[in-house]
VOPAGU-2260 file (C-alpha; in pm, 1 decimal, decimal comma):
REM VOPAGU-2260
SITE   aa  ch    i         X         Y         Z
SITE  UNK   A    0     458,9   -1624,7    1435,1
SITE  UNK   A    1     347,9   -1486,8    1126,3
SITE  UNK   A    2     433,4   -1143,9     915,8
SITE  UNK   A    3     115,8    -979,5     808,0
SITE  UNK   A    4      76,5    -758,0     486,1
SITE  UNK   A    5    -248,0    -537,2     443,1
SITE  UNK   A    6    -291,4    -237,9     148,5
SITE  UNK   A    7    -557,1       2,2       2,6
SITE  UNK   A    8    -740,0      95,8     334,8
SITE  UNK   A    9    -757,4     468,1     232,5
SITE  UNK   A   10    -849,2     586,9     540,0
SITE  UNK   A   11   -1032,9     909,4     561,7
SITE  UNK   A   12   -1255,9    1055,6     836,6
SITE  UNK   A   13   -1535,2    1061,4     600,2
SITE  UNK   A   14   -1562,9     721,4     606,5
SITE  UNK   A   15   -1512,9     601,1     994,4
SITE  UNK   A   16   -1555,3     238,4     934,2
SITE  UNK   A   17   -1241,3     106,3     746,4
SITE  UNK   A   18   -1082,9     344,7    1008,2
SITE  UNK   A   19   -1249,8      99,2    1313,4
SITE  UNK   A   20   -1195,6    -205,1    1160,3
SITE  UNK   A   21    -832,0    -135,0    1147,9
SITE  UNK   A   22    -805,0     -18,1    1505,3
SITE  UNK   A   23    -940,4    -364,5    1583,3
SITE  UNK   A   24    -739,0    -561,8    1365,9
SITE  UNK   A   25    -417,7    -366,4    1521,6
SITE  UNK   A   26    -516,5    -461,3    1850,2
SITE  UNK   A   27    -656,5    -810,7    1840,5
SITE  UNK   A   28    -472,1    -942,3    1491,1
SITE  UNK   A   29    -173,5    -753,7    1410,8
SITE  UNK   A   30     -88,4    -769,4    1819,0
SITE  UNK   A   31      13,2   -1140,0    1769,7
SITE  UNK   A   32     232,0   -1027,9    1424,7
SITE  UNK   A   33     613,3   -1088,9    1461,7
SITE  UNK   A   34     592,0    -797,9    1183,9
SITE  UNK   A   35     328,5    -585,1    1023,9
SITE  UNK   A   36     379,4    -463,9     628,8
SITE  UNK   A   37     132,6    -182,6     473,5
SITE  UNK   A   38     170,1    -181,1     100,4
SITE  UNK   A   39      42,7     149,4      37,5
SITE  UNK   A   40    -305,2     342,2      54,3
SITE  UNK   A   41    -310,7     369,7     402,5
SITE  UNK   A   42    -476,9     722,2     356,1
SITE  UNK   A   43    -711,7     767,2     112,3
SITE  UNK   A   44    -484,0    1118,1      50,9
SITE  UNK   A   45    -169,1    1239,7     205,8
SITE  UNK   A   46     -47,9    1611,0      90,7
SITE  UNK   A   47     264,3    1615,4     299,9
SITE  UNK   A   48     399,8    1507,8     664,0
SITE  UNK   A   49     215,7    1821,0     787,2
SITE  UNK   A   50     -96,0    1681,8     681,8
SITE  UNK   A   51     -46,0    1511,7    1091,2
SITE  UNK   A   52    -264,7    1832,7    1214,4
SITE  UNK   A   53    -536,1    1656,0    1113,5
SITE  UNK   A   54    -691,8    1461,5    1435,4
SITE  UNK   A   55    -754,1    1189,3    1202,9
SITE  UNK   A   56    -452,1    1120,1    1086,4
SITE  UNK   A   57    -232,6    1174,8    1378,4
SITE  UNK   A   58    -454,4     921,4    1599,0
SITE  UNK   A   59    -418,6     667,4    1330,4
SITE  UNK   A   60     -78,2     772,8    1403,5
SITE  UNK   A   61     -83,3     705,0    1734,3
SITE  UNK   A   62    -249,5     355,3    1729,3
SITE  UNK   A   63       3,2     257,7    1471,6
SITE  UNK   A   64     273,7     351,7    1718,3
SITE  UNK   A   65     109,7     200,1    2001,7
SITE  UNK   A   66     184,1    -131,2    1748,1
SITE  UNK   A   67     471,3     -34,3    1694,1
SITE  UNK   A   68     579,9      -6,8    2090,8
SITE  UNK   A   69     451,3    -305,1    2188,8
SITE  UNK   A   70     744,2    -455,0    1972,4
SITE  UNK   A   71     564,9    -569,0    1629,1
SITE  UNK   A   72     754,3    -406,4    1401,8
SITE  UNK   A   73     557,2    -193,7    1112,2
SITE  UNK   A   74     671,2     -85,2     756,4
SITE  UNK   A   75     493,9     139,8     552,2
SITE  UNK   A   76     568,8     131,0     138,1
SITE  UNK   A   77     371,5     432,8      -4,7
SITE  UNK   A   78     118,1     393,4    -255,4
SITE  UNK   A   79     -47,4     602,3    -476,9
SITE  UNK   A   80    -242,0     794,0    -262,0
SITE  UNK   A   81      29,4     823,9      -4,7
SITE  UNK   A   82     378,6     849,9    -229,3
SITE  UNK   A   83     436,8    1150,9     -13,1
SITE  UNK   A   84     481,1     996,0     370,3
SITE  UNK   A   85     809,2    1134,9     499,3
SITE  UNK   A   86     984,3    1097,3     804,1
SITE  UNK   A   87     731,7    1311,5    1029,9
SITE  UNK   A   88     448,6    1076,9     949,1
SITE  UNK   A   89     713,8     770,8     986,9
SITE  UNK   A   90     857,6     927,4    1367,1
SITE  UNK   A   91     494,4     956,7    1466,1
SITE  UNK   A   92     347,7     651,0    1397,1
SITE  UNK   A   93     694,8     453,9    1503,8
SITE  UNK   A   94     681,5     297,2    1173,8
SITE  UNK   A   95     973,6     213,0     896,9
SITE  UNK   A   96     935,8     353,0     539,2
SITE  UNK   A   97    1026,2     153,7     242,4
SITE  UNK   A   98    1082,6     190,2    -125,9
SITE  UNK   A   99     871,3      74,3    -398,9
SITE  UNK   A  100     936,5    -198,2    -476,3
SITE  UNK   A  101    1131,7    -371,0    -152,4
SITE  UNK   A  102    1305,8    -700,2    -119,9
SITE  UNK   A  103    1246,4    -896,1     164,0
SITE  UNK   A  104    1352,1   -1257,8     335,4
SITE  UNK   A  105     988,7   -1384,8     420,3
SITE  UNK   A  106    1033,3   -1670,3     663,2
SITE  UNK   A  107    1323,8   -1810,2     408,3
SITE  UNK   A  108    1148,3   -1712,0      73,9
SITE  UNK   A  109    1223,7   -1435,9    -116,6
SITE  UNK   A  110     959,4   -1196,0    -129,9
SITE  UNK   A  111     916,3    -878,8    -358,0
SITE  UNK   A  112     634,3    -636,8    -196,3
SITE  UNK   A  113     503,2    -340,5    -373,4
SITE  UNK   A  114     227,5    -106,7    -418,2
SITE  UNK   A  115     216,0    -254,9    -755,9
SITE  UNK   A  116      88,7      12,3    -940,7
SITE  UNK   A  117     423,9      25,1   -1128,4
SITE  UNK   A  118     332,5    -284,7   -1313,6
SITE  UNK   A  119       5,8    -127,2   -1467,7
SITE  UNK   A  120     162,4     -61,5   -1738,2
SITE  UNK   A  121    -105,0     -73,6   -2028,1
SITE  UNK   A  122    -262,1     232,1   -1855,8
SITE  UNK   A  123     -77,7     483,3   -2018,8
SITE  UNK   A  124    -221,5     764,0   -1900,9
SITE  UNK   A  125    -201,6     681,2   -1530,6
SITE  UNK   A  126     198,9     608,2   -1555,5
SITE  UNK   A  127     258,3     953,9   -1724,1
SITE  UNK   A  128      72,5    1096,7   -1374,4
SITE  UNK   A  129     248,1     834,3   -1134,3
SITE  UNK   A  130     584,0     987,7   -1299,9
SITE  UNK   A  131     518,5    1342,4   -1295,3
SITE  UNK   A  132     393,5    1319,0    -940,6
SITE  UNK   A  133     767,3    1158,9    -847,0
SITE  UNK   A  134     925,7    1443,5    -964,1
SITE  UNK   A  135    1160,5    1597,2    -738,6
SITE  UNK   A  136    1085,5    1930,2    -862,1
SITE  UNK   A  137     708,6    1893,6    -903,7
SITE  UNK   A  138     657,4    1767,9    -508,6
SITE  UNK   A  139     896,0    2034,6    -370,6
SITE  UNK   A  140     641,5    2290,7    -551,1
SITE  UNK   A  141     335,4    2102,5    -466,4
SITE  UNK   A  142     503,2    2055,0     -96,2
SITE  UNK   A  143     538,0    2462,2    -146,6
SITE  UNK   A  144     164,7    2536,5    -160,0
SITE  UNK   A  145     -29,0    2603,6     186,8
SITE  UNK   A  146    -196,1    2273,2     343,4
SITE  UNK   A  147    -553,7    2394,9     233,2
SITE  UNK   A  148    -479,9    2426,5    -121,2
SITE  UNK   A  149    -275,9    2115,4    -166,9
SITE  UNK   A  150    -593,6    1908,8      15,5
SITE  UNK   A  151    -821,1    2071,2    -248,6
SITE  UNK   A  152    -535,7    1966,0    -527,9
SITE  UNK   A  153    -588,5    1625,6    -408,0
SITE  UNK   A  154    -938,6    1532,2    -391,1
SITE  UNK   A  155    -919,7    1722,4    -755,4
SITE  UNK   A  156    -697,1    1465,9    -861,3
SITE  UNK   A  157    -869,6    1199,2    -725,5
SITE  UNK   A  158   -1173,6    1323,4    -931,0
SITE  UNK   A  159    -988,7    1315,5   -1221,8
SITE  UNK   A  160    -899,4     991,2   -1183,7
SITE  UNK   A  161   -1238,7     855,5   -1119,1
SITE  UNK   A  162   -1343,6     994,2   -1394,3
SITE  UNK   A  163   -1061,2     819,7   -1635,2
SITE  UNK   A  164   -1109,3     484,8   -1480,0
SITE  UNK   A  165   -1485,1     505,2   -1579,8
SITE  UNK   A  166   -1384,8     502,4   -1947,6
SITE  UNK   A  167   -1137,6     203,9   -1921,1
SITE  UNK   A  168   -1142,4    -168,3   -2004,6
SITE  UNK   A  169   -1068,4    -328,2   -1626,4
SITE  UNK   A  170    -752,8    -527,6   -1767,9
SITE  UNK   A  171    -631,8    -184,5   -1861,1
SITE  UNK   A  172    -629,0    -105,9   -1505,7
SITE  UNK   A  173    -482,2    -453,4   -1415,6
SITE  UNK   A  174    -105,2    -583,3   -1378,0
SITE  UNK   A  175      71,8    -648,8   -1691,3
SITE  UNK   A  176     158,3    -987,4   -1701,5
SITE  UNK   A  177     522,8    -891,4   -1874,1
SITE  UNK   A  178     634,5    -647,9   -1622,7
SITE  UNK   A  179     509,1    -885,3   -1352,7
SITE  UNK   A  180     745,7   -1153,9   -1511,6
SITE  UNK   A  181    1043,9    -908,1   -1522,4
SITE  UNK   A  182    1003,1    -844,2   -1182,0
SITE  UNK   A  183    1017,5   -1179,1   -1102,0
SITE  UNK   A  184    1336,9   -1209,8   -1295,9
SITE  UNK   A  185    1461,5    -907,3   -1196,3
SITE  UNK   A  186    1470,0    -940,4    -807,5
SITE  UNK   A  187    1563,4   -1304,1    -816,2
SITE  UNK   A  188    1186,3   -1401,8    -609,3
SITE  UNK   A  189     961,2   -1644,6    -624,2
SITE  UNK   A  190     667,2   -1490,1    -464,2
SITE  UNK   A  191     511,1   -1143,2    -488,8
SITE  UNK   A  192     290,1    -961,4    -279,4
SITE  UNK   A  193     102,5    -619,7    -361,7
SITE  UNK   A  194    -214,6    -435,9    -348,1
SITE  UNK   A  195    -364,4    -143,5    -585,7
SITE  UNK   A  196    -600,3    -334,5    -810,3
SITE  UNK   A  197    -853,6    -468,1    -532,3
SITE  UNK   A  198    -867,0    -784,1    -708,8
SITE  UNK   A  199    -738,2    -981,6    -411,2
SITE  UNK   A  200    -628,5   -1328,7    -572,0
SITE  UNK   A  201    -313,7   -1577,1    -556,1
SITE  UNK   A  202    -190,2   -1588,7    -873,9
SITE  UNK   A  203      62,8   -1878,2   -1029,7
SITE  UNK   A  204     374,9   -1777,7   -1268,8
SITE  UNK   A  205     607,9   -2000,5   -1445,7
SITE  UNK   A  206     894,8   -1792,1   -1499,8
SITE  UNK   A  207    1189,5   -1917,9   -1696,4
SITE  UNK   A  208    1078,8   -2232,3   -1554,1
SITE  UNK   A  209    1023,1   -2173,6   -1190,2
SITE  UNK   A  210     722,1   -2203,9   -1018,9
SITE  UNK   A  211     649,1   -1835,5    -901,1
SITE  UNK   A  212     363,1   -1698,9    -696,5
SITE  UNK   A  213     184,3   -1363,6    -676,6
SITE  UNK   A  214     -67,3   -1288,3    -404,8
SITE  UNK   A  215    -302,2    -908,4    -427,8
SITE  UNK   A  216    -394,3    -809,0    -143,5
SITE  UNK   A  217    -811,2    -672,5     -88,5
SITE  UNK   A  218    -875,8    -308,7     -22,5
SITE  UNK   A  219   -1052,6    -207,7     281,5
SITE  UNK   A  220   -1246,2      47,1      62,3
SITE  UNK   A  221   -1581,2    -174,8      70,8
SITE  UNK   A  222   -1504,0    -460,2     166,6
SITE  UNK   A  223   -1504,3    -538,4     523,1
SITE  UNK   A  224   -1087,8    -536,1     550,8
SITE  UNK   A  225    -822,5    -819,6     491,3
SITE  UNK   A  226    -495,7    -926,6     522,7
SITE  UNK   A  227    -250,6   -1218,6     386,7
SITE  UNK   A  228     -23,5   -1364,0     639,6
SITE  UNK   A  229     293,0   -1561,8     598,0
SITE  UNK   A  230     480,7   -1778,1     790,7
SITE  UNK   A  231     749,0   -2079,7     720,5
SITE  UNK   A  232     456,5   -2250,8     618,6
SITE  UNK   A  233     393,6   -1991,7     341,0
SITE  UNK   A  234      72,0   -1791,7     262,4
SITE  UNK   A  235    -233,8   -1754,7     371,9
SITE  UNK   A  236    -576,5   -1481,9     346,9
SITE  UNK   A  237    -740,4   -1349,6     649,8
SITE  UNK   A  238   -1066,9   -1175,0     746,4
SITE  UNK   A  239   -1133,9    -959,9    1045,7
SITE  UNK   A  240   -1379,9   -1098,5    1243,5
């Protein structure tokens, strides 16, 4: 049996294919998981746990939980599109929320997961957003605001960000190879596994003379989905068929 890890599907129901390729891969793939890890971007926008009374996202919901009932296990570390998932969204879809980033024993190894957008830390710009949007007080004003207004909020700030990323070297936008490294150190790993840059690769680190390994996970944006899976025997990349 083998854990599975997927990230940046952001899911919307403009776009229905992403959203039937992961129906299939929870039912034919994820079905035969002993666990099932979604690191982040599982919505392409989430404005709050009410956001459920859409009819897309609560039967994405609902086939998540339908997972989750059969007995795989599924853990959901927000991203940032989805930072605010709360307990509502977690209840419905029968799924366990995790910080950013979380430690794991990974068949024996241990694993740091994460979004991984912390570790962009070159992009300046982006981490003063990603820290004003953690704000207790600024979510508990944003959380204020009727569901219709926060939903236009959010596809403005998705805009905006478009907009920036047009204007910015691509290593900018990338891991920094130092924070990476202090993570390693940090935690005590020696293997990584995030999403957030769509540049789906397995990376090698020596750190402080270890052999260290970081796998990115591919977005489902347009790409036709994937997933890394891990067992005792250790990594490997997967395509929905």
């Amino acid at each position: 049996m083998a854990s599975l890890f997927i990230s940046d599907l952001h899911l919307s129901p403009e776009r229905p294919g992403p959203a039937g390729l992961f129906r299939c891969f929870l039912k034919e793939t994820a079905s035969q998981a002993d666990a099932l890890y979604i690191l982040g971007d599982l919505f392409d926008a989430w404005v709050g746990d009410d956001d459920l009374g859409l009819p897309f996202h609560a039967e994405i919901a609902a086939a998540i939980k339908q997972l989750s009932d059969s007995g795989v296990p599924v853990y959901l570390l927000p991203g940032n599109r989805d930072f605010l998932a709360g307990p509502e969204l977690a209840q419905a879809a029968g799924l366990t929320l995790l910080p950013d980033p979380a430690r794991i024993d990974l068949h024996g190894v241990p694993t740091l997961i994460a979004h991984g957008d912390a570790w962009c830390s070159d992009d300046v710009n982006y981490q003063a957003l990603r820290a004003q949007v953690r704000e207790p007080d600024w979510q508990r004003d944003f959380l204020a605001r009727p569901l219709a207004e926060r939903r236009v909020m959010a596809v403005a700030l998705r805009e905006r960000s478009e907009q920036a990323k047009s204007g910015k070297r691509p290593e900018i936008m990338d891991v920094n190879p130092e924070a990476v490294a202090g993570a390693f150190r940090i935690y005590g790993v020696s293997r990584i596994i995030h999403g957030h840059t769509h540049r789906p690769a397995r990376h090698h680190h020596q750190v402080d003379g270890r052999d260290c390994e970081r796998w990115v996970l591919p977005d489902w944006y347009d790409r036709e989905g994937g997933y890394l899976s891990c067992s005792e025997f250790g990594c490997h990349t997967g395509k929905i068929d």
